[in-house]
Residue, then its C-alpha position, 0 to 999 in steps of 0.5 A: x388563450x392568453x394564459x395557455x400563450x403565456x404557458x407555452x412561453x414559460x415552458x419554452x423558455x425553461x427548455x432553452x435554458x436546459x438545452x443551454x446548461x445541461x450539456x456535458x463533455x469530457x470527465x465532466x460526462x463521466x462524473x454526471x454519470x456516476x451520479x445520476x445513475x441513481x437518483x436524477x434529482x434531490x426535491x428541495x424538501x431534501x436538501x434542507x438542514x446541512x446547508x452551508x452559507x458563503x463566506x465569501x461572493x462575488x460577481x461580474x459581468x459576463x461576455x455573452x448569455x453564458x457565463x462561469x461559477x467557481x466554488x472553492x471549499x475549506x474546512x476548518x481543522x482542529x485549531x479553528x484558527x486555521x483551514x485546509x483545502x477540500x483538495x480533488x473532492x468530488x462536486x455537483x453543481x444543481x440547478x433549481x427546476x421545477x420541482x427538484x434541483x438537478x445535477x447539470x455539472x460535475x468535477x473535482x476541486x484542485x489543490x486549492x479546493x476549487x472546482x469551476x463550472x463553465x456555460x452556465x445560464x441563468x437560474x438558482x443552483x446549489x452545489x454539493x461537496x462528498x469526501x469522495x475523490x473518486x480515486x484513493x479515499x472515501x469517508x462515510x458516515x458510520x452513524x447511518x446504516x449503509x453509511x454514504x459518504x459525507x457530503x455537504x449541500x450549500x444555500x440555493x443562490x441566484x447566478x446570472x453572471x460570473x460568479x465566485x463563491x468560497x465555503x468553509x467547513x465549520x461543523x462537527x463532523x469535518x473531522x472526516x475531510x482530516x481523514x480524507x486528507x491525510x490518506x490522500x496524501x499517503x496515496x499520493x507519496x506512494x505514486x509519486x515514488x513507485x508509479x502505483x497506485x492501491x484501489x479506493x479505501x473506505x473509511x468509516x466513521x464514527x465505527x468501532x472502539x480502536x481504530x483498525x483496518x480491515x485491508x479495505x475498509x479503516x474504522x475510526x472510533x467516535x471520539x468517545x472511545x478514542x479522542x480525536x482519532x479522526x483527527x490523528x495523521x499517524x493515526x490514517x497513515x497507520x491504517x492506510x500503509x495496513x491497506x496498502x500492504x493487504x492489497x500489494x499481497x493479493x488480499x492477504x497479511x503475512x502469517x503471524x500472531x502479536x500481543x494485544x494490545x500491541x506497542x512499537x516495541x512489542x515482542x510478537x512473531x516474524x510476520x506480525x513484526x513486518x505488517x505492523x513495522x511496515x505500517x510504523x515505517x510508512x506513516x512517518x516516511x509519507x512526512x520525511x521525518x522520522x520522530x513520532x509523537x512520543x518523542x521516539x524516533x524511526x533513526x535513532x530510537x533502537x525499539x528492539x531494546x524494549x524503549x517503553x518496558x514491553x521487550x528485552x535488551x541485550x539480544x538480537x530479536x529484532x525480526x520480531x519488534x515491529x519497531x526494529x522493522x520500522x527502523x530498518x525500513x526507515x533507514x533503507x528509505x532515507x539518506x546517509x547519516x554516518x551517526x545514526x548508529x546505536x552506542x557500540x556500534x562503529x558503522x551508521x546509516x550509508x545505505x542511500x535512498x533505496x526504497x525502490x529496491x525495497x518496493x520491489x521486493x515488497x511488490x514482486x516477492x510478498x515478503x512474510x518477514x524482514x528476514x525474508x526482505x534481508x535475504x532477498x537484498x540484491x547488493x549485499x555489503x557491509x553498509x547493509x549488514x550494519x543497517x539491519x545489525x543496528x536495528x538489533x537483526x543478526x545478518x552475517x556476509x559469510x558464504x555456506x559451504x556447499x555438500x560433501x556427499x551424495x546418495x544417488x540412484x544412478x551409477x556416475x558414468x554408467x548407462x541406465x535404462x531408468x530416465x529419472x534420477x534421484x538423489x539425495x545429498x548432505x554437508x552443507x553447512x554455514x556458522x552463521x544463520x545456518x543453511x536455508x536451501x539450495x538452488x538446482x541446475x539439471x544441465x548437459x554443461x559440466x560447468x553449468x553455474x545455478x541462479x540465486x534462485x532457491x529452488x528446494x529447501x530439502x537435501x534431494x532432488x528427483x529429475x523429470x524424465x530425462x531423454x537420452x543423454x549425458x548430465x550433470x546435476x549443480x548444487x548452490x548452497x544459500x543461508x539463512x542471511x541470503x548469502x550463497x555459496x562462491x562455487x557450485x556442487x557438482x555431480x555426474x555425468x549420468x547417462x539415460x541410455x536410448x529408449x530409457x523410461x522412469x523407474x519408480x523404484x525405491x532411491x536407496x533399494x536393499x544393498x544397492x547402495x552407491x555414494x560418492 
């Protein structure tokens, strides 16, 4: 009798200790969740074999049956002699029941790698640290199959009362909390700037034999194949602006093929140019400084010259070295620098912090090149021609001229039973880089002005059913550069006579012809 009484206490006990500790509210419920929506608990025989021993405890008394438990985590880097924070990594505090730990707390270490867990009660626990943050980065383990996270469990402790412990992160494989934070950074640098933010990135490693992004997804090689490349901050930047760039485009990258392997001041194509100059731009932009590790600078390096022997020099093939993109990107982003400028150039860098302007275009516009980028520029003037001129990408601020003549089918002036009109017209022209398109205004307004919009990029236009009505057709000319034209071309009146309906005739029928 006395033993089933000595039982029934045992297990009350151990209740009320529950009842006490397990209770979560706030994120804390969410984060408790999220984790034990699979397994419930981790048997102890599970948790042997990557534990991590303190490198500091202390205790003090507590006020009270409950008291706290702050765990703090660092890793050591590449020079052992010095440590980082495990910084907004996702934590779980265990409590030791009767046959598996359980989770009891959860959260996220701060800044500084400390998570603090609050109402606790007696008992042995254990904590363990992912690289996970629940928000821009997950690293896995590409050596497993279905590769989890990395995580690290700590030795059981014993807590009865307030307690402070710190960890670091000596083993092999803390390579992955490098990566963990240098894509958080450039997580972090982008929603700062622009107020968004791109869904979580997985990165697995050790995977592949180059490092390479798949939009979603950044493997790293071992170092075996690639040195220290967990390691490389240009390296995670480089693949993390790759997954920005993929999403902010709706899952895609711009159309263009480049050589490989490829180098900054590679020769390729428009649109291979733009992902990987952007990719170039934005790993040094996260850090504010424009040298690179070969010495080699986004300000002052003209890689459209062909700096490392894989280009030419003396022509203007700028949109197509993805090292010029980054030097234009770059010098859009940055501040002035009136001697930032090539030998024979008489104009540096006065365009001042513009990245919001390039954000938008990037964002609105899903640009496919950097000439794409130039054209849709919204403040076009001489600061911004020697931006892109300096960086070796023709830009010009000369307006197009606009048509000369026109084919219609309608007679100018006359009634017409057919509600649709087409047209064709041409003499448009621009020295420069030549013509790109127009921008049509259909309007019952003779002066009606088009935006600068660029609607078509054909010489002709084929109206919708018009109702009854007088109307003038305005044309606006566009080149190459995103300059339009200073005047608007206009044609008409054309009138739709009462009860007209579409005529699907021929534009130009035999001796029918009518032109201005």
């Amino acid at each position: 009798m006395e033993r089933r009484t000595y039982l029934a206490l045992v297990l009350a006990l151990m209740m009320l200790a529950m009842s006490l500790t397990i209770p979560v509210t706030g994120d804390d419920a969410g984060d408790v969740r999220r984790f034990t929506s699979g397994t419930a608990g981790s048997a102890i025989s599970d948790l042997q074999g990557s534990e991590l021993a303190p490198s500091s405890l202390s205790t003090r008394s507590a006020e009270g049956l409950l008291f706290n438990i702050s765990v703090e985590f660092t890793y050591d880097l590449l020079d052992v002699s010095k440590s980082a924070p495990c910084a907004g990594a996702y934590v779980q505090l265990r409590l030791n029941g009767i046959s598996s730990f359980s989770t009891v707390r959860s959260g996220h270490t701060d800044a500084n790698g400390t998570v603090i867990f609050y109402g606790l009660t007696a008992g042995t626990y254990l904590v363990r640290i992912e690289t996970d943050d629940d928000r821009w980065v997950r690293v896995a383990d590409g050596s497993q199959s279905n590769p989890p996270a990395y995580h690290w469990n700590t030795q059981q402790f014993t807590a009865s009362s307030q307690t402070d412990i710190e960890y670091r992160i000596t083993d092999g494989t803390r390579g992955a909390w490098a990566a963990y934070s240098n894509l958080r950074d450039g997580g972090a640098w982008l929603d700062d700037l622009t107020g968004w933010e791109r869904s979580q990135v997985t990165v697995v490693w050790p995977q592949g034999d180059w490092p390479h992004s798949h939009g979603d997804e950044i493997h790293l090689p071992a170092d075996e194949d690639f040195e220290e490349a967990v390691w490389r901050r240009d390296i995670a930047l480089h693949e993390y602006a790759h997954c920005v760039h993929y999403e902010l485009r709706g899952g895609s990258f711009p159309e263009g093929n480049g050589p490989d392997p490829h180098y900054i001041d590679s020769e390729s194509s428009p649109g291979f140019a733009l992902t990987e100059g952007w990719a170039q731009f934005y790993e040094r932009a996260v850090d504010g400084d424009p040298e690179r590790m070969d010495g080699s600078s986004l300000e002052s390096t003209v890689f459209a010259d062909g700096t490392y022997g894989h280009g030419d020099t003396g022509d203007m093939d700028g949109l197509i070295v993805e090292g010029a993109v980054a030097n234009v990107l770059w010098d859009l982003y940055d501040g002035t620098n009136a001697s930032d400028r090539p030998s024979g150039s008489v104009r540096g860098d006065l365009v001042d912090e513009e990245f919001s302007t390039l954000w938008n275009i990037m964002y609105d516009m899903q640009p496919e090149s950097l000439e794409d980028i130039k054209r849709a520029w919204p403040v076009r003037d001489v600061n911004v021609t020697a931006v892109f001129r300096n960086s070796r990408v023709p830009m010009e601020l000369d307006p197009p001229s606009n048509p000369t003549s026109f084919i219609s089918s309608h007679q100018i002036g006359e009634g017409s039973m057919d509600s649709t009109i087409n047209l064709i017209w041409s003499g448009a022209s621009d020295r420069g880089s030549g013509v790109l398109g127009y921008s049509i205004l259909i309007s019952t307004d003779a002066n009606g002005t088009p935006d600068r919009v660029m609607d078509r990029t054909a010489g002709s236009y084929t109206s919708f059913s018009l109702s009854p009505g007088t109307y003038y057709l305005h044309i606006r000319t566009v080149d190459r550069d995103g300059n339009w034209a200073e005047d608007v071309y206009t044609i008409g009146p054309f009138v739709i006579n009462e009860g007209a309906v579409p005529v699907n005739d021929p534009l130009i029928p035999e001796g029918d012809l009518q032109q201005a």
